[in-house]
C-alpha positions in Angstrom: 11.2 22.4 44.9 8.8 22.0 41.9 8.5 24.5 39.0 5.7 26.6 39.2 4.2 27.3 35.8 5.6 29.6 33.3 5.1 32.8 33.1 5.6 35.8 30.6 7.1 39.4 30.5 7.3 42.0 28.3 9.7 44.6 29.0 9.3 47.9 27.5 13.2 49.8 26.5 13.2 53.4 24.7 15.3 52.8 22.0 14.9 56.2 20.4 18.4 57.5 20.9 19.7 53.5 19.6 19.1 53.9 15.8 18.8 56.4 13.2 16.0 54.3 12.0 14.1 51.9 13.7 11.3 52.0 16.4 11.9 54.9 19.4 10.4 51.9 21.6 11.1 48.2 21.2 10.1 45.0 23.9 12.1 42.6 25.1 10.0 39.2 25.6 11.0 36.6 28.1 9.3 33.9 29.3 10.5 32.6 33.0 9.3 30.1 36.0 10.0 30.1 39.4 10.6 27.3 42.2 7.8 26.7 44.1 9.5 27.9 47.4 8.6 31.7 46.2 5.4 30.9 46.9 6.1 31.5 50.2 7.7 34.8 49.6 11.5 33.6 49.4 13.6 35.0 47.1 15.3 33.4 44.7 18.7 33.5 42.1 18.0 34.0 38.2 19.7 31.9 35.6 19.0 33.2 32.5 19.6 32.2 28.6 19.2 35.1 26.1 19.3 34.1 22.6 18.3 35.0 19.0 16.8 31.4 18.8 13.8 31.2 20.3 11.1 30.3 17.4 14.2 30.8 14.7 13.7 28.3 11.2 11.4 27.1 9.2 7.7 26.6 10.1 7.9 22.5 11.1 11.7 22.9 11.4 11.8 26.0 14.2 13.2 25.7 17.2 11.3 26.4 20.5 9.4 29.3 21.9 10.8 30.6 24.9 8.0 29.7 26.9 9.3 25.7 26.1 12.5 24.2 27.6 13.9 22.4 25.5 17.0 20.1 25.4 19.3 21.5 23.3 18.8 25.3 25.5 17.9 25.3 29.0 16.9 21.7 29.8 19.9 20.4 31.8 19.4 24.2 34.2 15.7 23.6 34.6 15.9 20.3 35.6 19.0 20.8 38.0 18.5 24.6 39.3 14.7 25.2 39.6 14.8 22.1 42.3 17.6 23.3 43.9 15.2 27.1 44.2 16.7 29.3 41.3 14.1 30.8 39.1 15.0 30.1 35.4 14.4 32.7 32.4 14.8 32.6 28.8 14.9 36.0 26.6 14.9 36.5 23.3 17.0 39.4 21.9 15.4 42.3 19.9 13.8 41.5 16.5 13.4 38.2 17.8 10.8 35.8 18.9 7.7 37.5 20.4 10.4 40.6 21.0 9.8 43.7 18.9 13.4 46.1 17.7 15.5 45.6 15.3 17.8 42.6 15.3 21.4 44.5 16.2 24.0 41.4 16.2 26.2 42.2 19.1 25.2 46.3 18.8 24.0 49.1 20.8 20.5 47.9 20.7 21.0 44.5 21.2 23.1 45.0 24.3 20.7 47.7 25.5 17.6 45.4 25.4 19.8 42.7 27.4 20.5 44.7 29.9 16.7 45.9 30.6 16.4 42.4 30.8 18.7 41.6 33.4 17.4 44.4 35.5 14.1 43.5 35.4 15.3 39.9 36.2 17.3 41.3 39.1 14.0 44.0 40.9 11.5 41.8 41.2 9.5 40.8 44.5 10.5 37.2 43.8 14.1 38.3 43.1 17.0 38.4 45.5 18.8 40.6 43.4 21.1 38.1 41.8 21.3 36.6 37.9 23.1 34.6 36.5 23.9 34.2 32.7 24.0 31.3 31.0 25.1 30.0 27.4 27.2 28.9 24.6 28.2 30.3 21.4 25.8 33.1 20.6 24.2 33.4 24.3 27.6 33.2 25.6 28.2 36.6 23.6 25.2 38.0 25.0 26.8 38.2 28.2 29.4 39.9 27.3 27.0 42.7 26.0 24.9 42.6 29.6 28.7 42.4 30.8 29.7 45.8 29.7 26.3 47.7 30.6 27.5 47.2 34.1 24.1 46.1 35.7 24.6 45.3 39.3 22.3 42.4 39.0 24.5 40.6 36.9 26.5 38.6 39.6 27.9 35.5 37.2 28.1 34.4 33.6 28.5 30.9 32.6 29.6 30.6 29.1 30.4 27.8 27.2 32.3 27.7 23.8 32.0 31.4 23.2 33.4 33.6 20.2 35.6 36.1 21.6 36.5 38.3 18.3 33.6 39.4 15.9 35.8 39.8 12.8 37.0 36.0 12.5 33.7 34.8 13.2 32.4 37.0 10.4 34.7 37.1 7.8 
């Protein structure tokens, strides 16, 4: 199978009970591509990145949107999944990227705006219901957070070289 363009989502997530101050709605952004077989109407497993990192540095210096695959993210998935029929999604986190929220490192919020993610990934007509998480280091903590929201879409994380304990990492 052959990617079919990439396309875009923004999900809308009421975040009014989340933080005493901050926006009482926030969007997650995500930008996603499917295998050409769901042209045909099949439907198809997720792998999904979700990171703080999309479009994060310097102007010159930044990394990639999330509408771009790029080596050091997603690459070795697109180029090995999408053929084999996955569809392949990256999200960027709240307060992040194109997505609106406050940035909440591993908090309420943050894990709240995952999880609309992963449901959204999960009920769509091109969907069969199944998404998979993928990531090191940072994205391997977000799946933790989707992790413990419960989804029933979530069917399998991958993560690679993740942090298990917040306080070493921070202090």
């Amino acid at each position: 199978h052959e990617a079919l363009g990439v396309m875009e989502a923004f999900i809308e997530v009421d975040t009014s009970e989340i933080w005493d101050v901050g926006p009482s709605v926030s969007t997650v952004h995500l930008s996603y591509w499917l295998p050409s077989n769901t042209l045909e109407g099949e439907r198809v497993p997720v792998i999904a990145i979700i990171s703080p990192y999309f479009s994060y540095g310097q102007p010159g210096d930044e990394s990639s949107p999330t509408n771009v695959v790029s080596a050091g993210r997603g690459e070795f998935i697109f180029d090995n999944f999408v053929p084999q029929g996955y569809a392949f999604a990256q999200v960027s986190v709240f307060g992040t990227e194109l997505s609106t929220g406050c940035f909440d490192y591993r908090g309420l919020g943050e894990g709240l705006g995952i999880h609309h993610a992963v449901e959204w990934l999960g009920t769509q007509e091109w969907s069969n219901g199944n998404v998979c998480l993928y990531g090191k280091s940072y994205e391997g903590a977000t799946q933790w957070e989707a992790a413990a929201m419960g989804s029933e879409y979530l069917n399998f994380i991958f993560r690679i070289s993740v942090n298990r304990d917040l306080h070493p990492l921070l202090y």
